[in-house]
C-alpha positions as CSV (number, residue, x, y, z in Angstrom):
1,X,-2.9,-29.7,22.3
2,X,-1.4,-27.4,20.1
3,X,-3.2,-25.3,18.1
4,X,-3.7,-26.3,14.2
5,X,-2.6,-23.8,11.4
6,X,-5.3,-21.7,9.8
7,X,-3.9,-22.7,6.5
8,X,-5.9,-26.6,6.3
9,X,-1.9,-28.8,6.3
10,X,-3.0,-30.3,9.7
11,X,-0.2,-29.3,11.3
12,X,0.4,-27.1,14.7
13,X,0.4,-23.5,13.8
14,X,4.0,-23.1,15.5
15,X,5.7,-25.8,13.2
16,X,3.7,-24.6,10.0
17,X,2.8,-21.6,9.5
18,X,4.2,-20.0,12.6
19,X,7.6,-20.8,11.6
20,X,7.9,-18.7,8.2
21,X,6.1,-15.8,10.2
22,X,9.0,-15.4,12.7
23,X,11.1,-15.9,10.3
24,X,12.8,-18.8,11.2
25,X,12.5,-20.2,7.5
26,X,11.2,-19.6,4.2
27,X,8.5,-21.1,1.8
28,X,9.8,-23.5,-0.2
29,X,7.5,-23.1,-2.7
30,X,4.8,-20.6,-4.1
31,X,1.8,-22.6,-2.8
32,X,3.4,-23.1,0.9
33,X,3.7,-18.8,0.9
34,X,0.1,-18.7,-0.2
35,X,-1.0,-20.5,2.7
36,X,1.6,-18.5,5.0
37,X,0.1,-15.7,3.6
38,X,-3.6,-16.7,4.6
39,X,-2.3,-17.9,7.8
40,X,-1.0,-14.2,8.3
41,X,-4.4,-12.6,7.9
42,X,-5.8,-15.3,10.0
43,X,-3.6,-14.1,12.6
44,X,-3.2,-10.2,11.8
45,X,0.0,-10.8,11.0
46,X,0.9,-7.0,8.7
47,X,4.3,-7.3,9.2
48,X,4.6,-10.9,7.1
49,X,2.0,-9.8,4.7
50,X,4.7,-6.4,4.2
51,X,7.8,-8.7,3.7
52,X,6.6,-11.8,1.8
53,X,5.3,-8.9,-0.9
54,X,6.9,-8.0,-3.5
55,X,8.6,-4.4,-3.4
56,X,7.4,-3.4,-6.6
57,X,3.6,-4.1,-5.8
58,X,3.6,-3.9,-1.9
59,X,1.2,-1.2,-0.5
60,X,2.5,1.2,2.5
61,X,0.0,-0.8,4.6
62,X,-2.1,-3.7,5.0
63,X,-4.6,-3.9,7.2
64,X,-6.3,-7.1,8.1
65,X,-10.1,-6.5,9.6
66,X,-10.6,-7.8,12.7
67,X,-14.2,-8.4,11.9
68,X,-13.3,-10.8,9.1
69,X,-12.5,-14.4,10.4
70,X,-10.6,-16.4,7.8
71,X,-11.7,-20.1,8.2
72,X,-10.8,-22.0,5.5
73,X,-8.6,-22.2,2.4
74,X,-8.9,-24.1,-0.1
75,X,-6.1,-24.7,-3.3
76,X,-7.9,-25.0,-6.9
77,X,-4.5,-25.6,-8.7
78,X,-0.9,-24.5,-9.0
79,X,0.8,-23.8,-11.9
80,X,4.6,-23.6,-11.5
81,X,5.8,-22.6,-8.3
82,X,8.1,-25.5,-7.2
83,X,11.2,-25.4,-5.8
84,X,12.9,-24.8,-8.5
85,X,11.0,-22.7,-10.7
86,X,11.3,-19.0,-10.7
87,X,7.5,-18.1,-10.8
88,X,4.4,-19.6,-9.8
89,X,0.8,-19.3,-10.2
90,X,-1.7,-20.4,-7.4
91,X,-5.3,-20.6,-7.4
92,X,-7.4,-20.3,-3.8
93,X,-10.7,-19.8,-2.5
94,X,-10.3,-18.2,1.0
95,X,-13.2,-18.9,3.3
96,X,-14.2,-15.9,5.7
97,X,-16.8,-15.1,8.1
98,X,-17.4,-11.5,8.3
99,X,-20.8,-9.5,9.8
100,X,-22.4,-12.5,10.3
101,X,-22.3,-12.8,6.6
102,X,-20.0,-16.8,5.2
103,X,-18.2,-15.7,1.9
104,X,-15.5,-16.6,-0.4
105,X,-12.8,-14.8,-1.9
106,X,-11.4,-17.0,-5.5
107,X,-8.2,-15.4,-6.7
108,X,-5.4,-16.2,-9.4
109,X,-2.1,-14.9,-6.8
110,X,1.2,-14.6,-9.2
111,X,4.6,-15.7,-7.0
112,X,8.2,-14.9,-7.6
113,X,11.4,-15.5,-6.6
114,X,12.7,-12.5,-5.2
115,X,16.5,-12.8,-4.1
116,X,16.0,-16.4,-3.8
117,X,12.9,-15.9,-1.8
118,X,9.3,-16.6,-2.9
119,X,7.3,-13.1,-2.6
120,X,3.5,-12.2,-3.7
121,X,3.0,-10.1,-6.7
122,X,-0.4,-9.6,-7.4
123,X,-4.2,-11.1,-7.6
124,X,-6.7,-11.6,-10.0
125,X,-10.1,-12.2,-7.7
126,X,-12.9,-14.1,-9.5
């Protein structure tokens, strides 16, 4: 059985998320990069987290703890973000287990379109 993608679709990992990570396609809208992008820390995935970031905002380095286990994500709303749009807005609470500890992180994650493709720009956590 094929393993199920860390970002809650239902779907295999491979045909989801998996997909956009190789880069054998690209979101098609803001809210299906925000769950690439959760799926890529789920994994420790840097080098998507890098390129799906804007180059304006992107940090020299991201570096996903490997103490932190991302188990769930959940979608509050989206604003924008569609296929056709040029910007998006989506709200999230990322589920984590880290130290023993359960926690949440709730952010407001801004998307553009950045030469045709949908990148992060920044967060507002809650």
């Amino acid at each position: 059985m094929a393993k199920k993608c860390p970002c809650g679709t239902g779907a295999a990992y491979g045909e989801c998320c998996g997909r956009l990570h190789r880069g054998e396609a690209e979101a098609r809208t803001a809210e299906e990069l925000m769950r690439s992008r959760f799926s890529a820390f789920a994994v420790q995935d840097e080098d998507y987290l890098l390129r799906s970031w804007h180059p304006a905002t992107r940090p020299d380095r991201v570096e996903p703890d490997p103490a932190t286990r991302w188990t769930r994500l959940e979608i509050v709303r989206t604003e924008d973000g569609g296929p056709g749009d040029g910007k998006g807005v989506v709200e999230f609470r990322a589920h984590y287990t880290a130290g023993g500890q359960d926690g949440v992180l709730h952010e407001v994650s801004r998307f553009v379109r950045h030469d045709g493709a949908w990148v992060y720009v920044r967060g507002k956590v809650h």
